[in-house]
N, C-alpha and C positions, 0 to 999 in steps of 0.2 A: 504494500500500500504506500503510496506517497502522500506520506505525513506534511501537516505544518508545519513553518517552523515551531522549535516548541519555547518556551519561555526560559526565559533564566532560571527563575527556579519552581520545581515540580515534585508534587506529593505524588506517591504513590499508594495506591490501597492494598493492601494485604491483608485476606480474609479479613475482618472488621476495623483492624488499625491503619491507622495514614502515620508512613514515615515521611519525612524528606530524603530526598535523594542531590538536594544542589547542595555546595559549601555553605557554610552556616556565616555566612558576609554580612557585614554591618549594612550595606545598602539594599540588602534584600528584604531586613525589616520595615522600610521606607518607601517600599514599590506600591504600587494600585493593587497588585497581587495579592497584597497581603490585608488590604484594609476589607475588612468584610462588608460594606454596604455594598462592594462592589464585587465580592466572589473571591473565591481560592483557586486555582489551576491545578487540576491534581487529572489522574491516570488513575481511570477505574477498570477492572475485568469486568467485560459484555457479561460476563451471567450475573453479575452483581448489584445490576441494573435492571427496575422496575419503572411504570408509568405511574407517577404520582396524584394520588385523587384529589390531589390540589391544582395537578392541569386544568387549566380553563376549560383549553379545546375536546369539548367532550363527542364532537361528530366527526369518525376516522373514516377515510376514503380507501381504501384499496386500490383505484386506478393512481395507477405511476409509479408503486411500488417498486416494481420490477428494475424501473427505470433510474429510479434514488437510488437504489442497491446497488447496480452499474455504475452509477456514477461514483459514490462514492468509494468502492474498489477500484477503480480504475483513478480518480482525483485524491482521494484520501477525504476526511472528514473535514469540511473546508469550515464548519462553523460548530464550536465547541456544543453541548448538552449541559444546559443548567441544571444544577442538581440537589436536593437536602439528604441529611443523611438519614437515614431511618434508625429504629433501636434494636435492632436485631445484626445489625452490622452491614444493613443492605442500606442501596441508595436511591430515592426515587427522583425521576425524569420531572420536573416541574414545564422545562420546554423544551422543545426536542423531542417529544415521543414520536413522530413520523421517522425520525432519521435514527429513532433505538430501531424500531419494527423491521426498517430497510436493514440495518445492521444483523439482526434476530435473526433474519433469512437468509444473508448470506453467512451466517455459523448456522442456521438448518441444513443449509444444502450442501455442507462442506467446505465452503469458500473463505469461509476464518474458521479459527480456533474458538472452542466457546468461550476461553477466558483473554480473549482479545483487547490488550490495554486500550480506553476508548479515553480520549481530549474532553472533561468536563471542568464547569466554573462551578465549584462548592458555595451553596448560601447558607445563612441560618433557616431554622425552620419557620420562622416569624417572617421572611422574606418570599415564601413560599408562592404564592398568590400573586401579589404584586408581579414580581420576576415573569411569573407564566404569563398576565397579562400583557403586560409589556413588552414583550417579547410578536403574542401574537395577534395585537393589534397593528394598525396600521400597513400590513403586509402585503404589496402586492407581484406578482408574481411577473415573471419576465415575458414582456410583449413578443408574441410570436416571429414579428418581424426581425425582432436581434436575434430570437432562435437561429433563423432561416438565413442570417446574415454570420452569423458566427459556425454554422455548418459551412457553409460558403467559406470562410476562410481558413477553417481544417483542411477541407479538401485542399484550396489551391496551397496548402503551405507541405502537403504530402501523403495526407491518410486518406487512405480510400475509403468510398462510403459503408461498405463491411469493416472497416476499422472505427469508422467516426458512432457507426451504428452501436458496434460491441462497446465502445467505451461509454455512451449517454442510455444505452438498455434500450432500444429502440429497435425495431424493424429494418433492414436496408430500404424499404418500400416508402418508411417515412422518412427516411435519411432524402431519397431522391425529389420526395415532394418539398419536401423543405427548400434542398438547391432550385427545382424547378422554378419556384415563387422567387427563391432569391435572385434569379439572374433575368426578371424582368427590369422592365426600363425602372430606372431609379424612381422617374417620379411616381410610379404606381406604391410602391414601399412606401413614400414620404404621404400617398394619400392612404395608407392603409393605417399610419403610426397616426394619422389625424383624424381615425375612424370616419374618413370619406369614399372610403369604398370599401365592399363587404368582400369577406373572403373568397365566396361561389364566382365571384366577379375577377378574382385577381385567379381563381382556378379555370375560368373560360377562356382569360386571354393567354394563361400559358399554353396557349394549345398552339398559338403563332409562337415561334422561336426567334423573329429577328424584333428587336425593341423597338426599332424605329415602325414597323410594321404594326405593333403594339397600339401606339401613339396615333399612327393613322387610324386605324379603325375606333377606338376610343374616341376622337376629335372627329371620325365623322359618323358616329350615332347625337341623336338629340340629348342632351341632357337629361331630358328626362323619361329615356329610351333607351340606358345603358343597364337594363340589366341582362342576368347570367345568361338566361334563354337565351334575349337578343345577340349577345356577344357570340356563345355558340355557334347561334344559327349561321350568326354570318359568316363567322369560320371556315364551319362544313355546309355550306349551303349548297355547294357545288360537287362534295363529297359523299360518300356512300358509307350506309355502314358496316360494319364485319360481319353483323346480325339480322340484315339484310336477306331476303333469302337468293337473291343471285351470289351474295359471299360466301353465303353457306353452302349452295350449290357447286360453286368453284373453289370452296376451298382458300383458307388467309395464307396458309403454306404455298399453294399453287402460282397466287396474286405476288406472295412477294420474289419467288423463284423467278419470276416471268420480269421483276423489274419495277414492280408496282409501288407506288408511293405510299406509306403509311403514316395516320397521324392518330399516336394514344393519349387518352387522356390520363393521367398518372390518378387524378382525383377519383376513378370510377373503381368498381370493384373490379379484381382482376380477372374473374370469372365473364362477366361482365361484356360480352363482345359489342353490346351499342356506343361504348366506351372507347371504340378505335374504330378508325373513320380512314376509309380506300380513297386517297386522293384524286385516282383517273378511273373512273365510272366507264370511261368509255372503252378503256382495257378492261377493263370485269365482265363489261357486256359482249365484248369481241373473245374473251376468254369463255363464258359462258354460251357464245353460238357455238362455239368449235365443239366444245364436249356436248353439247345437244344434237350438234350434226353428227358427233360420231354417234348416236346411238340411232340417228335420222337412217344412217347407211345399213342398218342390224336389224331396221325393221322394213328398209326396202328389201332386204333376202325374202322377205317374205312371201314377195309376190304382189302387191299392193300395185294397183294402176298409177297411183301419185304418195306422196310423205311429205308434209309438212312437218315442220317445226317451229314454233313462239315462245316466245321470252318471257310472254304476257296472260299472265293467272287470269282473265277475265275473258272468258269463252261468248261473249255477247256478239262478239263478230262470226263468230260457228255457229249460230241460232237456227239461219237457215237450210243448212244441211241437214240432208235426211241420215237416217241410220240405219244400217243390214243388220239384223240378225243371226246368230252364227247358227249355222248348215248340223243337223245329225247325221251323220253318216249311221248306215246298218251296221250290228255290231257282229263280231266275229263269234260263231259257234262254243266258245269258249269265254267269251265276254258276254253272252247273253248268259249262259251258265253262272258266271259269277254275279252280274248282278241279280239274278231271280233269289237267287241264295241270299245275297246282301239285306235284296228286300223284304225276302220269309224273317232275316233275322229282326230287323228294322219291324217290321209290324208285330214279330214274337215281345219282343221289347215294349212297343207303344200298349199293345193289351197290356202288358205286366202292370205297366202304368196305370194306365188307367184302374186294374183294377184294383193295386191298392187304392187308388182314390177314391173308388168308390165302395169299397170293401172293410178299408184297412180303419182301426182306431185311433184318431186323432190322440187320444189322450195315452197311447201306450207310450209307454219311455224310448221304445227306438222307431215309433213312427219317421220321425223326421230324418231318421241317418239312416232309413230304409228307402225312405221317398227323395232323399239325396244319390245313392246308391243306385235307384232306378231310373232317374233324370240322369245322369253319368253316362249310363250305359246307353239309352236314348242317343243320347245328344250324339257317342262314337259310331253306332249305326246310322246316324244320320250322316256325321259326315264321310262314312266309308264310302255307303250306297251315293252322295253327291259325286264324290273324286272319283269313283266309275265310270258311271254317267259321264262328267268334265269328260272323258278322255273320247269321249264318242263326239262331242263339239268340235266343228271346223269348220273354214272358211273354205265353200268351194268357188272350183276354179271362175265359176260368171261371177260372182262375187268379189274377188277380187279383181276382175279385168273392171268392172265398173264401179268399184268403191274405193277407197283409199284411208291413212292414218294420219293422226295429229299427235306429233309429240311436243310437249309441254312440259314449263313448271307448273308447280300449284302453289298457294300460297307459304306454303311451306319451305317451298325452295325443293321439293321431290316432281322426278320424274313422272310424269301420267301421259300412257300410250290410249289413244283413242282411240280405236279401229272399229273400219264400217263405214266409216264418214260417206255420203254419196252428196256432191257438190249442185246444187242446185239445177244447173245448167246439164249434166250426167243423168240424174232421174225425171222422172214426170212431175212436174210444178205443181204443187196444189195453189188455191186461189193464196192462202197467204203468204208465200213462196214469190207468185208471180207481181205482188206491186208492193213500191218502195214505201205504200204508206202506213202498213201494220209494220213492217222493220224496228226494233228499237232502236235501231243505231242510226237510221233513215235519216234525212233531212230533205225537206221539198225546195229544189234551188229551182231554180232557171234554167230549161236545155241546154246543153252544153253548145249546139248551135247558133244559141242567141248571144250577142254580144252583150256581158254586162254595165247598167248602169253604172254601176261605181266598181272602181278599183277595188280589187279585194285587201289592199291597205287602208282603203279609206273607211270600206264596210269593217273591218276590226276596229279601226279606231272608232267607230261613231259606235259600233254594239259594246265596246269597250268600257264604252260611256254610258252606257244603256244600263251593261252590269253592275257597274258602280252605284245608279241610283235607285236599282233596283235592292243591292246589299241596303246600300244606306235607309232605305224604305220598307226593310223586312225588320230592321234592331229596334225601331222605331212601332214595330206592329209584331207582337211576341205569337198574338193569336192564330195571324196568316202564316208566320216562321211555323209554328206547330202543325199547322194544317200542311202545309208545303214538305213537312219530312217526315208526317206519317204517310202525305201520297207518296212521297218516293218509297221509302218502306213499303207500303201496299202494294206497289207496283212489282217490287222485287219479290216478293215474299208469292205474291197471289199470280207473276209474271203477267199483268196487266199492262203491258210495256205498248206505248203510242208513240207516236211521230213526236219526234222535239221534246219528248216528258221528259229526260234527265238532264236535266238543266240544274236540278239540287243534287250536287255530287257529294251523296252522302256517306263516301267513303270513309273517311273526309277527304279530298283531296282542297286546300285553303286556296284561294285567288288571292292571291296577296297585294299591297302595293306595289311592289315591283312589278307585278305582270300589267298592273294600271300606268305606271310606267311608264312601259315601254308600249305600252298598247296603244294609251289614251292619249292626244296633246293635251298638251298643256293640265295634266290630269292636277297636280297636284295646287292649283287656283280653284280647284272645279269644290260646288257644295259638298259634293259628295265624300270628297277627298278628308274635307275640314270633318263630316261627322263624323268615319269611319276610326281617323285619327285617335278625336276624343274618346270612343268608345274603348280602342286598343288602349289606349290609355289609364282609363279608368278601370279598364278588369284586369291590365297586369300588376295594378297596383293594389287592387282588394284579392286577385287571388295569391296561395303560396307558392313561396318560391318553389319547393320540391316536390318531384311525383309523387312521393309514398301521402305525403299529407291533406295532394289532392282531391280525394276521393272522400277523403275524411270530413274535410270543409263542406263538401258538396252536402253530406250527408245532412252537415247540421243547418243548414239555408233554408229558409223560408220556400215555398212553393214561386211566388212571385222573382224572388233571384235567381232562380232555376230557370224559369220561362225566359228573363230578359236575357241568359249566357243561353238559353237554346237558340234566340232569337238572330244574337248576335253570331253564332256559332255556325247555325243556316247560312245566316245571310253570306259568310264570309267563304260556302260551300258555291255559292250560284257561278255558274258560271254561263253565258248565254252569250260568249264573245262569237262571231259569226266570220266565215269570209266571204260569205255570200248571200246574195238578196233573196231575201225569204218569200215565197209567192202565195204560200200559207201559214195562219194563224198558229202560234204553237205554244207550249206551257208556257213561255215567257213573258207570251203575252198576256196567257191565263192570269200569272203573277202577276204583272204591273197594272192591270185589270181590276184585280182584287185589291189592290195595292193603293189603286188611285195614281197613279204613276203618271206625271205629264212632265217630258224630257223638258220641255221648255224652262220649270222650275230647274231643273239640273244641269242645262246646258244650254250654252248662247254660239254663235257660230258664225266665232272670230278669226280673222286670218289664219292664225295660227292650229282651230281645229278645223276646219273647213276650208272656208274659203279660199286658201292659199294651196288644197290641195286639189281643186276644181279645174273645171275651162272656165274661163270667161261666159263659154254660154251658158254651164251652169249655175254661175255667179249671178248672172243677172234674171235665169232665171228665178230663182230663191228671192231676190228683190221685187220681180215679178208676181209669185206668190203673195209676197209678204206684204206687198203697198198696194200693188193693183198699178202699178206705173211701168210698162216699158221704159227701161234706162240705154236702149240699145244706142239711141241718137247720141245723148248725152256724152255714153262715155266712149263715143267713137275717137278713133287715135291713140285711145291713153293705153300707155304700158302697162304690164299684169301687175304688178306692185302698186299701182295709182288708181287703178280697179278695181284690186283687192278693199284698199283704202275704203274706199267711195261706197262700197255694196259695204262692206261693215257700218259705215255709218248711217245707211240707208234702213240696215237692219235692228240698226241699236232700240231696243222696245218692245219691236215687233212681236216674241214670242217665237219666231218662224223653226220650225225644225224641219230638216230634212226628212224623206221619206222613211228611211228604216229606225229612223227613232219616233215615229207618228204611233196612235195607238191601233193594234191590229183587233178588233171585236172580236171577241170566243163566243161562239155559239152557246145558249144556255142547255142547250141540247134537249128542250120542248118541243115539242110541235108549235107548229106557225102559230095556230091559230091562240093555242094557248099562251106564248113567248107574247104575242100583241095582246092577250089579256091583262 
């Protein structure tokens, strides 16, 4: 052990008497040593040493123990035990009892002797009290950030974190979290010691390793948009996780073999795969076709007229594919033998059943481990005479010349072989087969012959817009949010699936602002932008920061808090972004219908969303629209920037919205006669 220095002069205990051990010096009676309000220095043996019921601190922790123990075998006892003597020759711990117990354990487990001379300050017993108070008042314990800063500079001075670990009793695991936190950019440290940012925060952005990198993304969330989530997300926004089922499918060993970038987070459990995040998604997925194709080639042996392969769990685009049924072949003279046998036994069995059940006494003592016994044996002639049978199934030869296979993930990340598949266009159409408008995936555009109104840039940005005030117009109406995602529910559950109905991606899959973005001009001036904002706002701030707690909170919220996060939750689900012009009414419209929804309140169509992405003739017509004035004379000559000008100003008031954000009427789906009643 590396001791203190020790003092000039030092008592020692043996069994109940204290000798001195220094020279008996004229100036030794004159030290602070010696004057008892302030203690005696003496060397007592660890077993001689008790916790005095004069200690104040009467509530003992067991967490850290481990870690004092370490420490102080490895440092030495850096701060003395104050002590009284007791009458029996023993000496009680007035303060300091956490660092006897540390001590205690390391002479349990071998690591001292039990009569191990321990550094204590002798008081009177009248000082007793006082001393323990004072001692552990006012105490506070060392800011994590020196921890993390003083690991940091063991390492770079030569110990490694298996050395730095062994000597403070600690983990290598917590050894590296500690450096991790320590080697962000300084200012984050100086706002953590000024309890201006929380831990989960300083553990999100070490997931960036370069500090300056750090700093940019810190200075460019909103202030009051920095937390853990956010920082996260925008990390790996772009990244994949290990827990992912395309990572599970390909394997984190295969991703890194192949070259693949990895980022873990230290703070997560190690167990933990959503905790490490595949930098190139789009090598996971090029890795993930290649081994889907190889099993693509093992089921073309088969015989199959075509094999498909997708990446993607959601079989809603295979809907209209018919399906073969597998072919019984007659079975061999020898196989009808076995199964008639199979099935004599299989029904010898089911009578047996039956008739204890209907025979047997409920109330005898081995009723139950009789009627266990005969369910057992059931169950194995069932499935004998099954795997018989199976062997008589097969695909024949017309069956495979005109059907084909889908190999797939599932959400699982496992393989699933679909065989049988017969393509629409291959078998005979039934009526909802043959039109695109019972499809759920369908959407009713414009023949492809016709030349589009509008650009299909311009149809996203203006539907882009549409979606935004449709979200902002659902957190606002909790009642239609609820109606809107139990239709989707119904529709999945009951496959009531229409033209344009999944418009509530109730996956969830989130429309974020980013997608508004990049979608919408000018999106983030737009009403809609400013509510969706405040709402984000306001529930990342009432709800917890952590998932385990999530669910908890939820529990205890009033019914009406619950409706307003479904509300906001839906709405943040919609997505109705389009690239092309719609020539029928469809759920969207259902919603902004029910909604009350008039684009106008949401949008104006100012050069920058519009009109500057137009011709001139659609420029003026929309002023046309909008005033009732042909502007054609007027702004004859003037260049498209002075045009632009001129129709904005024409339009300033109006209300005017272009066609695909007008409202499209949904049928109440009455009869006529009754609809006009």
């Amino acid at each position: 052990m590396t001791a203190i220095a020790k003092p000039r002069k030092k008592n020692v205990v043996s069994g109940a008497s204290i000798t001195s051990t220094a020279p008996n010096k004229p100036e030794a009676q004159t030290t602070s040593a010696e004057d008892p309000a302030s203690g005696r220095d003496m060397l007592v043996p660890l077993d001689k040493l008790a916790i005095s019921p004069s200690n104040v601190r009467k509530v003992h922790h067991e967490e850290g123990l481990i870690e004092l123990a370490a420490l102080i075998e490895s440092q030495g006892l850096l701060q003395r035990l104050s002590i009284v003597a007791d009458t029996d020759g023993r000496f009680d711990v007035v303060a300091g009892g956490r660092r006897l117990r540390a001590m205690q354990m390391l002479a349990a487990t071998g690591h001292w002797p039990k009569d191990q001379p321990i550094e204590c300050k002798l008081y009177a017993q009248g000082q007793a009290v006082q001393v323990s108070l004072a001692e552990n008042s006012g105490r506070q314990g060392m800011h994590p950030a020196d921890q993390m800063e003083a690991f940091r500079r063991l390492v770079e001075d030569g110990l490694s974190v298996a050395q730095v670990a062994g000597r403070f009793g600690v983990s290598p695991l917590t050894v590296e979290r500690r450096l991790k936190l320590a080697r962000l950019a300084p200012r984050f440290i100086d706002l953590y010691r000024a309890d201006e940012i929380e831990p989960d925060q300083l553990q999100a952005l070490a997931l960036i390793d370069d500090p300056a990198a750090q700093e940019a993304l810190w200075d460019g969330l909103s202030p009051y948009d920095r937390s853990a989530w956010r920082i996260r997300n925008a990390v790996t926004e772009k990244a994949c996780s290990a827990d992912s089922r395309l990572a599970r499918f390909v394997g984190l060993d295969t991703y890194e073999a192949e070259g693949g970038s990895v980022r873990r987070d230290l703070f997560s459990s190690p167990e933990d795969l959503s905790g490490v995040y595949l930098d190139n998604p789009t090598m996971l997925q090029t890795l993930a076709m290649d081994k889907l194709r190889g099993v693509e080639m093992i089921v073309k042996e088969e015989g199959w007229s075509w094999v498909a392969c997708s990446l993607e769990a959601d079989t809603s685009a295979w809907r209209r594919h018919g399906r073969e049924r597998q072919s019984e072949r007659e079975p061999t003279p020898e196989e009808a033998e076995s199964i008639e046998r199979l099935a004599a036994e299989q029904r010898k069995h089911a009578e047996a059943y039956d008739r204890h059940q209907d025979e047997g006494d409920p109330d005898a003592d081995d009723y139950e481990l009789i009627e266990q016994q005969l369910c057992e044996a059931l169950d194995l002639a069932d499935e004998s005479l099954m795997a018989a049978r199976a062997v008589l199934q097969h695909w024949a030869p017309a069956q495979l010349a005109r059907a084909g296979a889908l190999v797939r993930l599932d959400h699982r990340g496992e393989i699933v072989i679909e065989r049988g598949l017969v393509r629409p266009e291959d078998g005979k159409a039934t009526p909802r087969e043959a039109g695109d408008a019972t499809r759920p995936d369908a959407e009713a555009v414009e023949p492809a012959s016709t030349r589009a109104e509008f650009s299909e840039k311009l149809m996203r940005d203006l539907t882009a817009h549409r979606t935004a005030a449709l979200q902002a117009a659902l957190l606002q109406n909790p009642q239609v949010a609820l109606a809107a995602l139990v239709h989707r529910m119904s529709e999945t559950v009951f496959s009531l699936y229409g033209s344009g109905d999944d418009i509530v991606k109730v996956a969830v899959r989130v429309t974020s602002d980013g997608t508004f973005a990049e979608e919408a001009s000018e999106y983030g001036d737009s009403p809609a932008a400013t509510l969706l904002g405040e709402a984000e706002t306001m529930w990342g701030d009432r709800l917890p920061g952590n998932p385990e707690a999530l669910f908890r909170w939820l529990l205890a919220q009033p019914q009406e808090t619950l409706l307003d996060l479904l509300a906001y939750c839906t709405a943040r689900s919609v997505n109705a972004i389009a690239a092309r012009t719609r020539t029928t009414a469809n759920h969207s419209d259902a919603l902004a219908q029910a909604l009350g929804v008039d684009m106008a309140d949401w949008w104006v169509p100012t050069a920058g969303r519009y009109l500057g992405h137009v011709s001139k003739t659609k420029a003026l017509e929309a002023v046309r629209e909008a005033t009732g004035v042909d502007a054609t004379q007027a702004t004859a000559g003037m260049k498209k920037p002075d045009l632009v000008s001129y129709c904005a100003a024409k339009l300033e008031g109006t209300r005017w919205v272009p066609a695909p954000l007008r409202p499209c009427l949904v049928s109440s789906g009455l009869p006529e006669a009754e609809a006009d009643d």
